[in-house]
C-alpha positions as CSV (number, residue, x, y, z in Angstrom):
1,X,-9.2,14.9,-11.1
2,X,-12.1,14.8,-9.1
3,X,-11.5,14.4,-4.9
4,X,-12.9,11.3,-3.3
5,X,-13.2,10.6,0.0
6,X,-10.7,8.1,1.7
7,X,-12.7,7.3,5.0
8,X,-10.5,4.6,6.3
9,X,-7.0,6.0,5.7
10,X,-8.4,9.4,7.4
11,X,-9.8,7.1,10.1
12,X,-6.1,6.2,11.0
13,X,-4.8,9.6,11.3
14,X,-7.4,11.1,13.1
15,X,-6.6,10.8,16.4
16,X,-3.3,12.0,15.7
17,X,-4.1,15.7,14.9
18,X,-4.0,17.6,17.6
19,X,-0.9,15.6,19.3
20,X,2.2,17.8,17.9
21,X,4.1,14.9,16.4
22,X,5.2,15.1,12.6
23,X,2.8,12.9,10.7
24,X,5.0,11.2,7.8
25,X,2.4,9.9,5.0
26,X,4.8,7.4,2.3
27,X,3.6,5.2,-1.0
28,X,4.0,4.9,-4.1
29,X,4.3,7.9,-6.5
30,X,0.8,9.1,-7.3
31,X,-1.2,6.7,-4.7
32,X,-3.3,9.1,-3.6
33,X,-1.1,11.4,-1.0
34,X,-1.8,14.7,-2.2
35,X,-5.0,14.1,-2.3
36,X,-4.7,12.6,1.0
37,X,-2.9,15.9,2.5
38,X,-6.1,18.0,0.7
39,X,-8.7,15.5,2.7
40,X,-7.3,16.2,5.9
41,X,-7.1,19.9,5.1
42,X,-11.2,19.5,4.8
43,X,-11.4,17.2,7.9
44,X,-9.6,19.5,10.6
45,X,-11.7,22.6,9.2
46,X,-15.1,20.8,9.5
47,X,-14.3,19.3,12.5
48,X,-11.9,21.2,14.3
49,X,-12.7,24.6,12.8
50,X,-9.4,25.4,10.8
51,X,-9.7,28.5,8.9
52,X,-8.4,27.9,5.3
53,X,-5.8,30.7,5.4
54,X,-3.6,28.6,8.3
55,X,-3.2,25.7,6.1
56,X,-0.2,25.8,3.6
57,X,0.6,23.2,0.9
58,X,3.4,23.1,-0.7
59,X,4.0,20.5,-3.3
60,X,8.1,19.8,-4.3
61,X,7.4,18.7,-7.7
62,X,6.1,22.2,-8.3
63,X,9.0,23.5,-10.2
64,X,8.1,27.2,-9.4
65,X,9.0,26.0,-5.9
66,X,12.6,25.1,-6.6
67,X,14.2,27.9,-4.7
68,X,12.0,26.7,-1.7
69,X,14.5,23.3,-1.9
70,X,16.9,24.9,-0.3
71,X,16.9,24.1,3.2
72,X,17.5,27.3,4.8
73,X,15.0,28.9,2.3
74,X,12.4,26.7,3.0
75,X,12.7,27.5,7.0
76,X,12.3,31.2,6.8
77,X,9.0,31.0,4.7
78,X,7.3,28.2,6.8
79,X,8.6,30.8,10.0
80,X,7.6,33.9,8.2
81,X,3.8,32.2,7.5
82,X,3.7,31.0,10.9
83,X,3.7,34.3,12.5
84,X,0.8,35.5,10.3
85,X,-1.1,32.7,11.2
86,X,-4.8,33.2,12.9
87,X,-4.7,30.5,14.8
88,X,-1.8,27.5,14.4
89,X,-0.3,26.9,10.9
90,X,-0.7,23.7,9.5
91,X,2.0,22.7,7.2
92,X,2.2,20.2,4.6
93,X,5.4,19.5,2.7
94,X,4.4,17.1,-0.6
95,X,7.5,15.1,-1.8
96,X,9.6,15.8,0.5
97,X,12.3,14.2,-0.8
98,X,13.1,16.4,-3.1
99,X,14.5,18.9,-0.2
100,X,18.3,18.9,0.6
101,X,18.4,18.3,5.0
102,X,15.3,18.0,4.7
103,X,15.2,16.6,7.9
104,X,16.6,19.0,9.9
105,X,14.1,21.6,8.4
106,X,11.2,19.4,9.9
107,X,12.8,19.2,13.1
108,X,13.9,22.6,13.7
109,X,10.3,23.1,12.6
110,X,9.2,20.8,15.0
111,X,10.8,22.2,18.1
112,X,10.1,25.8,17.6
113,X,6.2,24.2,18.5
114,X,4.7,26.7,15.9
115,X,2.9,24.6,13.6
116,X,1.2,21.3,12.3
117,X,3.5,19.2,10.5
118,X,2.8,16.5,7.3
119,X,5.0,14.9,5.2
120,X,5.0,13.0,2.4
121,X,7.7,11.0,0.1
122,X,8.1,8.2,-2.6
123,X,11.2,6.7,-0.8
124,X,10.5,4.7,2.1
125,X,13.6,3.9,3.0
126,X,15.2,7.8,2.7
127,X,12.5,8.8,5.0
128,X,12.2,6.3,7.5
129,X,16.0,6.1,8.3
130,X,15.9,9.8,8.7
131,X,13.1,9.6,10.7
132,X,15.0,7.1,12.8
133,X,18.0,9.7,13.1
134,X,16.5,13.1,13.6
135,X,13.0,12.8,14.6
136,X,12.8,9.6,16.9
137,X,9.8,9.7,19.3
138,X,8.5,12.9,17.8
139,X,6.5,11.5,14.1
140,X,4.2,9.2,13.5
141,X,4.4,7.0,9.8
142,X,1.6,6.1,8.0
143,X,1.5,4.3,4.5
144,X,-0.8,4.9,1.8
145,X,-1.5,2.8,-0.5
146,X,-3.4,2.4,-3.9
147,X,-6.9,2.4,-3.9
148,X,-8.7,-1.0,-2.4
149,X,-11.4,-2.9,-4.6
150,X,-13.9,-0.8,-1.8
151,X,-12.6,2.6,-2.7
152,X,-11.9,2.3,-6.3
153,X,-16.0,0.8,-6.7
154,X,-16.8,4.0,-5.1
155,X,-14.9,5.9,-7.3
156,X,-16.5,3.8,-10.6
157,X,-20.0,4.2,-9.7
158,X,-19.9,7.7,-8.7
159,X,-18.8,8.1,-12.4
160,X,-20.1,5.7,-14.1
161,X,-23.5,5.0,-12.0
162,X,-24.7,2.1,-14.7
163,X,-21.8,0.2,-14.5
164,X,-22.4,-3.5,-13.4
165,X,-20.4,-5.2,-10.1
166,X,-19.2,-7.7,-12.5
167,X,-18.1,-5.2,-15.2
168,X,-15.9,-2.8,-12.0
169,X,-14.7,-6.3,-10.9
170,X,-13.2,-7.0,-13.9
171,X,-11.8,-3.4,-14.1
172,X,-9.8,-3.8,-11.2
173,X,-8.8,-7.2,-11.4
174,X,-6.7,-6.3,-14.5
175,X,-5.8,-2.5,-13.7
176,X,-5.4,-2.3,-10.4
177,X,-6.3,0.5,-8.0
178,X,-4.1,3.7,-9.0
179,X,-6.5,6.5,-8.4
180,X,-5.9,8.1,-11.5
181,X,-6.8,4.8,-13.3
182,X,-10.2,4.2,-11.7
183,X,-10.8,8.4,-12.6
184,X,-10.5,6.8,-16.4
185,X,-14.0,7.1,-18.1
186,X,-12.5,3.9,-20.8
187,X,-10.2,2.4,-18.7
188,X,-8.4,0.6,-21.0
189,X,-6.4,3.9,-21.7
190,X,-5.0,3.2,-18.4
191,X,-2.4,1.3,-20.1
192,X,-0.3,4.3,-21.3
193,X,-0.5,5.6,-18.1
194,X,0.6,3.3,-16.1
195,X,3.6,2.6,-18.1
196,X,4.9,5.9,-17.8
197,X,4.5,6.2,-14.2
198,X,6.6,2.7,-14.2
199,X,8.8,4.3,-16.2
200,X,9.2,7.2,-13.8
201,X,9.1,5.5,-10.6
202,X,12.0,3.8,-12.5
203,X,14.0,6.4,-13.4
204,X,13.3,9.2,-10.9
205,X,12.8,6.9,-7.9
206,X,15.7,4.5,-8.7
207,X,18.2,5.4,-11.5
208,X,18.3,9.1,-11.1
209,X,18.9,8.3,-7.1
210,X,21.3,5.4,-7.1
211,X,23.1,6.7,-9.8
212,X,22.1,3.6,-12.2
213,X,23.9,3.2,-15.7
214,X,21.7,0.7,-17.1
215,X,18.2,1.2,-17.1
216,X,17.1,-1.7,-19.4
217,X,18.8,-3.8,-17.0
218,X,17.2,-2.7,-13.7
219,X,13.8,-2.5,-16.0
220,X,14.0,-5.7,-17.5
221,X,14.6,-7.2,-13.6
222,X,11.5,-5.4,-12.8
223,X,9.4,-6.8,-15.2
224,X,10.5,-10.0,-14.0
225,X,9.4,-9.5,-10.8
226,X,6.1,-8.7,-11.4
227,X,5.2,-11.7,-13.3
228,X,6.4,-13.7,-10.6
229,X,4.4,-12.3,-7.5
230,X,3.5,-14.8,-5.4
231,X,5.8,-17.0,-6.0
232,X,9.4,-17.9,-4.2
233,X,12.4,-15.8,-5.8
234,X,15.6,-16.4,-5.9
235,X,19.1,-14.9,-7.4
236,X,20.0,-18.3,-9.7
237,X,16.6,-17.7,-11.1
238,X,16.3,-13.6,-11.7
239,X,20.1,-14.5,-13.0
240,X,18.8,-17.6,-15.0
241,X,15.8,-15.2,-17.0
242,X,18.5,-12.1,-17.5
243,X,21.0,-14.6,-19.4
244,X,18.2,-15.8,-21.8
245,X,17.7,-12.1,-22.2
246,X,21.8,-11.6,-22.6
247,X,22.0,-9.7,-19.9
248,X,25.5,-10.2,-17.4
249,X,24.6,-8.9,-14.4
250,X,26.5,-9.7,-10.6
251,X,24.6,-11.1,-7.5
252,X,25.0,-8.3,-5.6
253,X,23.4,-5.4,-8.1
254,X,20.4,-7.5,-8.3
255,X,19.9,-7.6,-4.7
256,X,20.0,-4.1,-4.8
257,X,17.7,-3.5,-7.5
258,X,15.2,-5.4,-5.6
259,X,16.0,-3.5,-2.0
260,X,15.8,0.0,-4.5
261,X,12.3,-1.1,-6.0
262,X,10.8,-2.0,-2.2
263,X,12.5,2.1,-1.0
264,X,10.4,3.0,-4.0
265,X,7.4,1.1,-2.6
266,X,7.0,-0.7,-6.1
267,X,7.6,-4.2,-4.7
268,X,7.1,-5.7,-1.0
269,X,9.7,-9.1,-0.1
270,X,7.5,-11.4,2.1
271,X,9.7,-14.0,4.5
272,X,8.5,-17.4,4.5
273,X,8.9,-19.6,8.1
274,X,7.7,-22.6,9.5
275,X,4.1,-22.1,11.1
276,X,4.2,-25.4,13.5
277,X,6.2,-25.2,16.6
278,X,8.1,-22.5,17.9
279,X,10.6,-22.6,14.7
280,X,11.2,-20.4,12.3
281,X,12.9,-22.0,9.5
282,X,13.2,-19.3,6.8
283,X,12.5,-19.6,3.1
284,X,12.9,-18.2,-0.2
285,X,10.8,-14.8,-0.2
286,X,8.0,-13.9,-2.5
287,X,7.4,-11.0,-4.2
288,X,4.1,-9.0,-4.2
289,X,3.2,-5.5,-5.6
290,X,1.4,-2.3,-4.5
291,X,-0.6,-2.0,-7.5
292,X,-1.3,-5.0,-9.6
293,X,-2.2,-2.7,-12.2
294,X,1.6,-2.6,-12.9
295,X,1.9,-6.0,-14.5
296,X,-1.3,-5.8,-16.9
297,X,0.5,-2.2,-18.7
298,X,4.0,-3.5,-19.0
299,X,3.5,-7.2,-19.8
300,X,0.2,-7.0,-21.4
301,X,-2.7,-8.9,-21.5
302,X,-0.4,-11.0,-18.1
303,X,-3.4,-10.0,-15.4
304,X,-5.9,-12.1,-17.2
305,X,-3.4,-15.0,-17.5
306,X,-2.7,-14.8,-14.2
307,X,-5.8,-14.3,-12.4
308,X,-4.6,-16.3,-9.2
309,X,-1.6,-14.1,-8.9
310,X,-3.8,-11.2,-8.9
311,X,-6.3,-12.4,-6.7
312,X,-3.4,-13.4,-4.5
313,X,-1.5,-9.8,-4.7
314,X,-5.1,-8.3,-4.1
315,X,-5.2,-10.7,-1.0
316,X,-2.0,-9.5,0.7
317,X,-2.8,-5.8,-0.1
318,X,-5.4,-5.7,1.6
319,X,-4.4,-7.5,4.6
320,X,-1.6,-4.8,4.8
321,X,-4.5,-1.7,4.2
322,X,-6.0,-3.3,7.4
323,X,-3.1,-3.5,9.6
324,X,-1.3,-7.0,9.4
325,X,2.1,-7.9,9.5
326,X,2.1,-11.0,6.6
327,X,4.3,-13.7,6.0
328,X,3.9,-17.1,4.3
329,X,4.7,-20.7,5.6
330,X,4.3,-23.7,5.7
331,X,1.7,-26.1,7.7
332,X,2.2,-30.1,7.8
333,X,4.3,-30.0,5.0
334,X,2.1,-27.7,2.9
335,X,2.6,-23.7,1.7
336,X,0.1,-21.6,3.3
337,X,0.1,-18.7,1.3
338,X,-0.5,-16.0,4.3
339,X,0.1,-16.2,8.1
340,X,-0.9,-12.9,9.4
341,X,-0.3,-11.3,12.4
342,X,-1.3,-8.6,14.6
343,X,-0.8,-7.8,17.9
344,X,-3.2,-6.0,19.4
345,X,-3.0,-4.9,23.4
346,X,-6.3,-6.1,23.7
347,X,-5.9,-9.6,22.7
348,X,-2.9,-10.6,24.1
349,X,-3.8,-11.8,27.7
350,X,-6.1,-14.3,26.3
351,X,-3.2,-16.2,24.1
352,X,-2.0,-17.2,27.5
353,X,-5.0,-19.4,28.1
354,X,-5.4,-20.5,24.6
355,X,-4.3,-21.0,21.3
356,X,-5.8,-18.8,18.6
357,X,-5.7,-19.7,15.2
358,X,-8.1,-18.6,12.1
359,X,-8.1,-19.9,9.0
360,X,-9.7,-17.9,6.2
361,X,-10.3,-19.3,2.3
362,X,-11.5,-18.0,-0.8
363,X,-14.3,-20.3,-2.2
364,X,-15.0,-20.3,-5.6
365,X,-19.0,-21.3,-6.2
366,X,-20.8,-22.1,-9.1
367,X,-20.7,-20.3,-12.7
368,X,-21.3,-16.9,-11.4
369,X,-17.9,-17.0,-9.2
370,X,-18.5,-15.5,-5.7
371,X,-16.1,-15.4,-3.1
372,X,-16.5,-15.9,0.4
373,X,-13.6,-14.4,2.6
374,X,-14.5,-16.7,5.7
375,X,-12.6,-17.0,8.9
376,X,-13.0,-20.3,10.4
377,X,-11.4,-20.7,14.1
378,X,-9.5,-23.3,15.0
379,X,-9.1,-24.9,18.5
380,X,-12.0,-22.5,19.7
381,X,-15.0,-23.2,21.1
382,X,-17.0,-19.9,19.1
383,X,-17.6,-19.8,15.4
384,X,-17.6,-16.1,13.7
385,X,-20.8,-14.4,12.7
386,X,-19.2,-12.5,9.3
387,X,-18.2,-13.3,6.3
388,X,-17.2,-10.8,3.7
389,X,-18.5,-11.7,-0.3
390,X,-16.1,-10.7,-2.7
391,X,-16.9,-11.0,-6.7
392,X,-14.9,-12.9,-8.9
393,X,-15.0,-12.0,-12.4
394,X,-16.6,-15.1,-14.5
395,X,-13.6,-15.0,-16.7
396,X,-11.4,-16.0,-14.3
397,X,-10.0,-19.2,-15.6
398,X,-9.5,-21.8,-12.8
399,X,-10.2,-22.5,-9.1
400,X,-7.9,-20.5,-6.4
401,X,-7.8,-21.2,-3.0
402,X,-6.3,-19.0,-0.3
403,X,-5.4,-20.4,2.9
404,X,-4.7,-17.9,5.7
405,X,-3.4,-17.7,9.4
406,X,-4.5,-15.1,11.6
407,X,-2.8,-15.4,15.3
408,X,-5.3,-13.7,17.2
409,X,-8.7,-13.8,18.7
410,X,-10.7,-11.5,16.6
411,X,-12.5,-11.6,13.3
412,X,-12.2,-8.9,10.5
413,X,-13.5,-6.1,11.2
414,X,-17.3,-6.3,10.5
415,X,-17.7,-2.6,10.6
416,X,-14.7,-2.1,7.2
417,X,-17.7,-2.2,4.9
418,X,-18.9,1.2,3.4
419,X,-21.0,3.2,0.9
420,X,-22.7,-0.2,-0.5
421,X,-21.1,-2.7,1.0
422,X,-22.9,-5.5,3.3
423,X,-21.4,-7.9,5.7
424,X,-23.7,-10.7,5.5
425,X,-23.9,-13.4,8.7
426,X,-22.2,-16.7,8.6
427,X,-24.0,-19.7,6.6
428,X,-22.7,-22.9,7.7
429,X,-24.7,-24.2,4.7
């Protein structure tokens, strides 16, 4: 599969090369951080002048690797290439996960000061908590995620230069962002694809770990949950579907098959709260997933159904790619689908003075469907300059309109547009 280029992720990790911590890339299984690893490979050699034979990738699901799985194994190679190094040995370790103490390899690793350290893993929760025990202070995490409606248009016209902004639009509203899918010449063969990575972020990320009996069960609860992103969830009514399915299963497994899917960064729980007063009256959560694509392969034809929960899901993605903490709520006694929030050092002296609140909806305009991302400011005196057009497929089947929060005093970054992309300036009309 060909390499693209991934200029905002990179943009993230940049300043973090030369700084000795452990950089820790996690995401769902085949989101793009192998490739990722390779990209930064080819950054610190054209910008930092790496030579190629100090860089060593070694990838876990490589089963001529196995006897490199072994903790102390693994040690004595990375040391033994280290000393043979020109310069500084820079060390990727792919699926990490997949390494018994792994941990304590990293940080033994890390101590000794005598090479580059990046990690990557499937299971957010396996490395993060041993993150928290063994290498606290001393890593930096970073999540990757599926490819965003920017990136994967790159990817389509590079391979498919005729192809029409309506025609990749529709593409990725029904099969998501997986990089492999967007590498598909006829996408619709996506579908057999991305049912057997479900089925092996399924059983390899969940079953095989947790030690899970019933796989249709944990599948069918699943399946579920991705036709109901977006909206509240609840035990009575995952428990309510799995009996019309005639499936017994207790309160407490299904809580866990929903904490396992999130470790296996399938699914993301979003808290609801009260957005008026200082309050924080917590609701049901919602469900949303890391690739949307998900729902069109195992449920299929459900993506152009459900175009509002896709736009939605699409919505909350890529508030996440760009660095906000999301939640939804409720305002004067109706659901606001996204308060976002991020807290940025340079911002914060000025919510002392005033309140900052930005709304930002998706419009829906005439027969060709555009959408205007807009953020409108509330309670300030200055309106924003930018506005970011989106296009809606023409199939999609009724109005949707996104409300969103943003506490703080800046607009979206004007500059997040690439390769083709314009930011246009704000119409009032």
């Amino acid at each position: 599969m060909q390499l693209f280029h991934r200029p905002d992720l990179l943009k993230k990790i940049q300043p973090y090369y030369e700084d000795g911590l452990v950089k820790v890339l996690t995401g769902l299984r085949r989101c793009g951080k192998s490739s990722l690893l390779r990209l930064i490979a080819y950054d610190l050699q054209s910008r930092l002048d790496h030579p190629e034979e100090d860089f060593l990738f070694l990838n876990f699901e490589d089963f001529s690797l196995r006897n490199l799985t072994q903790p102390e194994v693994l040690h004595a190679y990375i040391l033994e290439k280290a000393k043979n190094a020109r310069k500084r040995l820079t060390v990727f370790l792919d699926e990490i996960q997949n390494v018994d103490s792994w941990e304590q390899v990293v940080n033994s690793l890390r101590s000794r000061e005598i090479c580059n350290l990046y990690v990557t893993g499937s299971n957010s929760k396996l490395l993060s908590g041993e993150l928290a025990t063994h290498l606290a202070g001393r890593a930096l995490q970073f999540e990757v995620t599926p490819y965003s409606f920017k990136e994967f248009r790159h990817v389509r016209k590079t391979l498919l230069p005729t192809a029409t902004e309506e025609e990749i639009w529709h593409d990725y509203l029904l099969w998501g962002g997986m990089p492999a899918v967007a590498n598909y010449v006829n996408i619709s063969d996506a579908n057999l694809y991305l049912v057997d990575l479900f089925r092996s972020v399924v059983l390899r990320d969940i079953t095989n770990r947790h030690n899970i009996r019933s796989t249709r069960t944990l599948e069918t609860t699943l399946a579920y949950l991705m036709e109901q992103i977006g909206h509240r969830i609840s035990l009575d009514n995952i428990e309510k579907f799995l009996k019309s399915e005639r499936i017994s299963v207790s309160r407490e497994t299904l809580t866990d098959y929903v904490r396992m899917a999130s470790e296996a960064c399938l699914l993301t729980e979003v808290e609801g709260t009260d957005t008026i007063g200082k309050a924080r009256f917590r609701f049901r959560p919602k469900m949303y997933l890391t690739d949307h694509g998900f729902r069109q392969a195992i449920s299929s034809g459900i993506n152009e159904r459900g175009i509002d929960q896709v736009l939605e899901n699409i919505v909350f993605m890529e508030l996440r790619r760009r660095g906000w903490s999301v939640h939804y709520g409720t305002r004067n006694e109706k659901e606001v689908d996204f308060v976002a929030e991020k807290f940025d050092p340079d911002t914060i002296h000025k919510r002392r003075y005033r309140k900052d609140i930005y709304d930002i909806a998706l419009h829906t305009e005439s027969s060709s469907r555009e959408i205007h991302l807009i953020p409108c400011v509330l309670n300030i005196n200055q309106l924003p300059d930018q506005f970011i057009p989106v296009l809606l497929h023409t199939r999609a089947e009724r109005e949707h309109h996104v409300l969103i929060f943003f506490r703080i005093t800046q607009t979206i970054d004007a500059g997040y547009g690439r390769y083709d992309d314009h930011i246009l300036p704000f119409d009032q009309g």
